[in-house]
C-alpha positions as CSV (number, residue, x, y, z in Angstrom):
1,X,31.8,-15.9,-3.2
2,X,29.2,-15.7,-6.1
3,X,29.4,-12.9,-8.7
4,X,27.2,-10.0,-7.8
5,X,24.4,-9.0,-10.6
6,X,23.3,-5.6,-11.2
7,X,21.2,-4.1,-13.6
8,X,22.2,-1.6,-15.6
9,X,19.7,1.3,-14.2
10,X,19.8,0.6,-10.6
11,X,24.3,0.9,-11.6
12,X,23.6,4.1,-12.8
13,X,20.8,5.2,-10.1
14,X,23.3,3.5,-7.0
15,X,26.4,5.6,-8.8
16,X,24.0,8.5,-9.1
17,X,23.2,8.5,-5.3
18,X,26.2,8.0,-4.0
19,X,27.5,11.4,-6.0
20,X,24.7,13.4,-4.6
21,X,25.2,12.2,-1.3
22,X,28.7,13.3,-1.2
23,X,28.3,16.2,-3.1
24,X,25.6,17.0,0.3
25,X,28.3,15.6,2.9
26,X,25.5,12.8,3.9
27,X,27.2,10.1,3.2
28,X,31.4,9.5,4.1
29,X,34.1,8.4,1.6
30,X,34.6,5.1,3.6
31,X,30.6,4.3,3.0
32,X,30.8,5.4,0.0
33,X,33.6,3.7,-1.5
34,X,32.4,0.5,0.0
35,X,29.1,0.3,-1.9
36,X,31.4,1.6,-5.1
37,X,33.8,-1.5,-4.6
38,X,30.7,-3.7,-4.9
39,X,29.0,-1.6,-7.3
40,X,32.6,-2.2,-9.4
41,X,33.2,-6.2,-8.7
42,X,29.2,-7.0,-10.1
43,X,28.4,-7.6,-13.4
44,X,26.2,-5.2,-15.2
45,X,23.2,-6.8,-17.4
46,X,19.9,-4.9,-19.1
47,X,17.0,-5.3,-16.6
48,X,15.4,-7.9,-18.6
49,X,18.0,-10.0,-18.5
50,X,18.2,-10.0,-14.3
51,X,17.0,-13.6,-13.2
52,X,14.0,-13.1,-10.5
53,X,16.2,-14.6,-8.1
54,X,18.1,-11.4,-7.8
55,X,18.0,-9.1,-4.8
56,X,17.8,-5.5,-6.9
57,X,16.7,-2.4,-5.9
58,X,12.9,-1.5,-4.7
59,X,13.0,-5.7,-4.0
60,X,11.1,-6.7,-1.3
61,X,13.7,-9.3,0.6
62,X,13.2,-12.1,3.5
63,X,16.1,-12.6,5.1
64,X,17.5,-15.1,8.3
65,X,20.3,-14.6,10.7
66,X,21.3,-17.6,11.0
67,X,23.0,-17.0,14.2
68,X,19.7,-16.5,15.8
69,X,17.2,-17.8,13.3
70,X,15.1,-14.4,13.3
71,X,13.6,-13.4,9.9
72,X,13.3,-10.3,8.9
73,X,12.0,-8.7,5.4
74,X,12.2,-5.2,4.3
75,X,12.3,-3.2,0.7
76,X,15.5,-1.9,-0.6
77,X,15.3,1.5,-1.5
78,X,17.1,4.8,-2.6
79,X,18.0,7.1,0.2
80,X,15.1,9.6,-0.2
81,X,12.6,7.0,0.2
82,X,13.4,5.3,3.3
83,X,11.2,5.0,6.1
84,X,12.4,2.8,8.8
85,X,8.4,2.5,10.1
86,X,7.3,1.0,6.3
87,X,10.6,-1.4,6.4
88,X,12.0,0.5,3.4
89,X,16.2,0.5,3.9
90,X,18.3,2.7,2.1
91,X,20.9,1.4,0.1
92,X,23.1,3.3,1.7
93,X,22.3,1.0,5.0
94,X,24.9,-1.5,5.3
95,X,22.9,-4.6,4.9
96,X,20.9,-3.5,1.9
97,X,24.5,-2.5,0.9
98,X,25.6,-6.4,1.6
99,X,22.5,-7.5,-0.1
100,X,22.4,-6.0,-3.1
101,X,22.9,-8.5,-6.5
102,X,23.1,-11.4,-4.2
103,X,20.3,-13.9,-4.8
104,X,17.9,-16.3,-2.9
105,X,20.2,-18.8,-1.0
106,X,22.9,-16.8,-1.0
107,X,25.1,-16.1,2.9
108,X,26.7,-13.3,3.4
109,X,29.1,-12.4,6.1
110,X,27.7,-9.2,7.6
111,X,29.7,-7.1,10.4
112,X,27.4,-5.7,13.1
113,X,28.5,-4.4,16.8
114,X,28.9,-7.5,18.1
115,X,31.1,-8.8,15.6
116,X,30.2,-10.5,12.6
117,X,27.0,-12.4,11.5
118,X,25.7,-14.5,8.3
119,X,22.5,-13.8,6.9
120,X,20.8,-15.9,4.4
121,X,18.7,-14.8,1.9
122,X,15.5,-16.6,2.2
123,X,13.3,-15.2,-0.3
124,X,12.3,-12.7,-3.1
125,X,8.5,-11.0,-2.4
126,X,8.7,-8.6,-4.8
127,X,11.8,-7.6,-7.6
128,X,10.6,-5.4,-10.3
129,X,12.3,-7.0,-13.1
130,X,10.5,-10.5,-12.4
131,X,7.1,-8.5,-12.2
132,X,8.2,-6.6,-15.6
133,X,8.7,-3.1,-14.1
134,X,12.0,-2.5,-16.0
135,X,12.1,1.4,-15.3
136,X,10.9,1.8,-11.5
């Protein structure tokens, strides 16, 4: 497995997030700790230093199953901004969770109902570190 990549302000917005959203009881400690064990294995860089390969948050991702071939693309966001209708998945959602500081080419093993899947990730639209939008 590679090493996951994770800038430093999407660390502290992600750790941020999940606080609040057990402080609220929206999110449950299993969820919870599962996006903090991945938070906890990446390494942490400055945003300028994140290659634009990098699946980060507000990126825009294409993404294959490669069980089935379908392609889907969606924008990972923080939990108060997703809308399922504008393909904007919070990173609370278990494959933006999967996703996270992986980068293009990369295949992750992702459990669904039916047992578990690979997904590839196909491409980067849009990452705000490649466009130079350090702070979003």
């Amino acid at each position: 497995m590679n090493k996951l990549i994770i800038n430093r302000l999407d660390y502290a917005r992600i750790r941020k997030s999940i606080t609040d959203a057990r402080s609220f009881q929206s999110m449950n400690d299993r969820e919870a700790q599962k996006l903090l064990t991945e938070l906890h294995s990446a390494t942490i860089v400055d945003p300028e230093e994140i290659h634009s390969n990098v699946v980060t948050m507000t990126s825009i991702v294409k993404l294959s199953f490669l069980n089935n071939n379908k392609q889907v693309q969606f924008q990972i966001v923080y939990p108060d901004q997703a809308n399922f209708k504008e393909n904007k998945i919070s990173i609370f959602s278990p494959i933006a969770t999967a996703l996270i500081g992986y980068k293009v080419a990369d295949e992750i093993e992702w459990i669904v109902p039916a047992g578990i899947t690979r997904i590839r990730i196909d491409e980067i639209i849009y990452q705000p570190e490649a466009a130079g939008h350090y702070t979003v």
